[in-house]
C-alpha positions as CSV (number, residue, x, y, z in Angstrom):
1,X,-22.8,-20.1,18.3
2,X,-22.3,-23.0,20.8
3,X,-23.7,-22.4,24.2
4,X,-22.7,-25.2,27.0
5,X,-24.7,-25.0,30.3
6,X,-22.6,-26.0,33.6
7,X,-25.0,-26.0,36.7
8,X,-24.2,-27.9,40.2
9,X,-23.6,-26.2,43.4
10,X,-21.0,-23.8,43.6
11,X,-17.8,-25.6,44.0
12,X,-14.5,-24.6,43.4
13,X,-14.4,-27.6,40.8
14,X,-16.7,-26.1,38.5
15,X,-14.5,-23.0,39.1
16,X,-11.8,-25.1,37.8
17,X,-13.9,-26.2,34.9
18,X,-14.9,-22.9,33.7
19,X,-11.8,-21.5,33.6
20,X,-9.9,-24.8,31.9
21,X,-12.4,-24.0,29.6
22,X,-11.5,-20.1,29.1
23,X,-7.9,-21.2,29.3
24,X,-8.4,-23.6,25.8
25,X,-11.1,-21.5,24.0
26,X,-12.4,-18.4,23.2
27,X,-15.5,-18.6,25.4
28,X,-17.1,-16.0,27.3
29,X,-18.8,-16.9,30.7
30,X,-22.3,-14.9,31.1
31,X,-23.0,-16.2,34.6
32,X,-25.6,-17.2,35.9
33,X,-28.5,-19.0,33.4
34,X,-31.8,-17.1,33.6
35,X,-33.1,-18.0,30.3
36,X,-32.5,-20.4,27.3
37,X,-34.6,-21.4,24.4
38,X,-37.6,-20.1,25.7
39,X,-37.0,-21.6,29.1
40,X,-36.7,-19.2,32.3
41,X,-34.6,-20.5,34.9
42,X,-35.3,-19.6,38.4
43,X,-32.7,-20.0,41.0
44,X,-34.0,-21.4,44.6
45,X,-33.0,-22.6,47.4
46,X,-33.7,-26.3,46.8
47,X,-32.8,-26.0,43.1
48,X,-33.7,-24.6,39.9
49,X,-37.0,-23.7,38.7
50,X,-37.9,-24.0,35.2
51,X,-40.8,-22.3,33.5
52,X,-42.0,-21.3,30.0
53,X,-44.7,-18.5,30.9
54,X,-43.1,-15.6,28.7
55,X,-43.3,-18.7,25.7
56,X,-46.4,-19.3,26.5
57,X,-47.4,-15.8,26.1
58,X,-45.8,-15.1,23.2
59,X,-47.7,-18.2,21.7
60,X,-50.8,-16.9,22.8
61,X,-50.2,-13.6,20.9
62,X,-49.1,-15.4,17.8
63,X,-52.3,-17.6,17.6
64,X,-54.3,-14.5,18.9
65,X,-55.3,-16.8,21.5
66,X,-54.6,-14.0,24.6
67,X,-58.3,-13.5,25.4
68,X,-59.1,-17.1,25.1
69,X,-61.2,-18.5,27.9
70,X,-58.9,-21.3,30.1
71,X,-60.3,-24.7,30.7
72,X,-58.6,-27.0,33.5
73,X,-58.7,-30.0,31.5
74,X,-58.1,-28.8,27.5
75,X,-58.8,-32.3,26.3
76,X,-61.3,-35.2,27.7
77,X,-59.3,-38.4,27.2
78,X,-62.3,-40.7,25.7
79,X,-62.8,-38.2,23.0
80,X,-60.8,-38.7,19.8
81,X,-60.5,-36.0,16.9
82,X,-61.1,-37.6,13.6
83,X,-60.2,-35.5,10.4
84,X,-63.7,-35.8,9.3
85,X,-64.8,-33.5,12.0
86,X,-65.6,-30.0,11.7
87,X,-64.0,-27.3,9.0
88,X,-60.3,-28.2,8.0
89,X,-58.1,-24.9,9.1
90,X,-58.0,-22.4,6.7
91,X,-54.1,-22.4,7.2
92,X,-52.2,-25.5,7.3
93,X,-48.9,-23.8,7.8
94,X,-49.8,-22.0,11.0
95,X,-51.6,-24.8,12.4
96,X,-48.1,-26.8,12.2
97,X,-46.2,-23.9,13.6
98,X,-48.6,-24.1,16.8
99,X,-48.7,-27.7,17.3
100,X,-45.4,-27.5,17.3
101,X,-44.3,-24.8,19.8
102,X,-47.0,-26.7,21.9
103,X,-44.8,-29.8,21.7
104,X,-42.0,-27.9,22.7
105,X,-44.2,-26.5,26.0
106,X,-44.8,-29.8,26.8
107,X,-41.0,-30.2,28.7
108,X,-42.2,-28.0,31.0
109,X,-46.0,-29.1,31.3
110,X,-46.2,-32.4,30.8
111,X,-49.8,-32.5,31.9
112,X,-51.1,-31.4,28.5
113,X,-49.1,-33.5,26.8
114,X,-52.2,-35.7,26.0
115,X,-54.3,-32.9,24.3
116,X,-51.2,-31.7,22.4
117,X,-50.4,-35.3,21.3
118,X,-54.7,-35.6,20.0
119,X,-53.8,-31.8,17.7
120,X,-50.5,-33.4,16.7
């Protein structure tokens, strides 16, 4: 399945566009975009809004993280993590499958970008 996402202000151009589109394939237009690859998309006045909280909480249940204790600032940015440092993680495969959906969260919080790039 190919998805193609159209956004601008309504206009009767992209009106045009979305039904040149219907005319020359076999497409089905669902409207309007709420969520995408673990993306919600929140329509305002000023724009859209973009946010990954039900991703986040899915993650959360995954690495049975959900009664985890928040911290502001998940990672100091003088201290570095060396592979000689505490117990290796009894499950290699996992721990790639987190630091990578936490990559992926990082589009729509870039501010712990740092502290996911130190895990990566």
């Amino acid at each position: 399945m190919d998805n193609i996402i159209i956004t601008e202000s309504p206009s009767a151009a992209i009106l045009q566009v979305i039904q040149a589109l219907i005319n020359e394939f076999d497409i089905i237009d669902l409207g309007s975009l709420h969520y995408l690859l673990g993306i919600q998309i929140t329509h305002t006045s000023t724009g859209l809004f973009l946010s990954q909280s039900k991703y986040v909480e899915d993650l959360l249940v995954e690495s049975e993280m959900v009664d985890a204790k928040p911290c502001d600032t998940p990672c100091l940015p003088y201290n570095r993590l060396l592979k000689e440092d505490g117990e290796p993680y009894p499950n290699p495969t996992v721990y790639r499958s987190i630091v990578g959906a936490l990559q992926y969260l990082t589009f729509t919080r870039p501010d712990i970008a740092f502290s996911v790039h130190q895990v990566c």
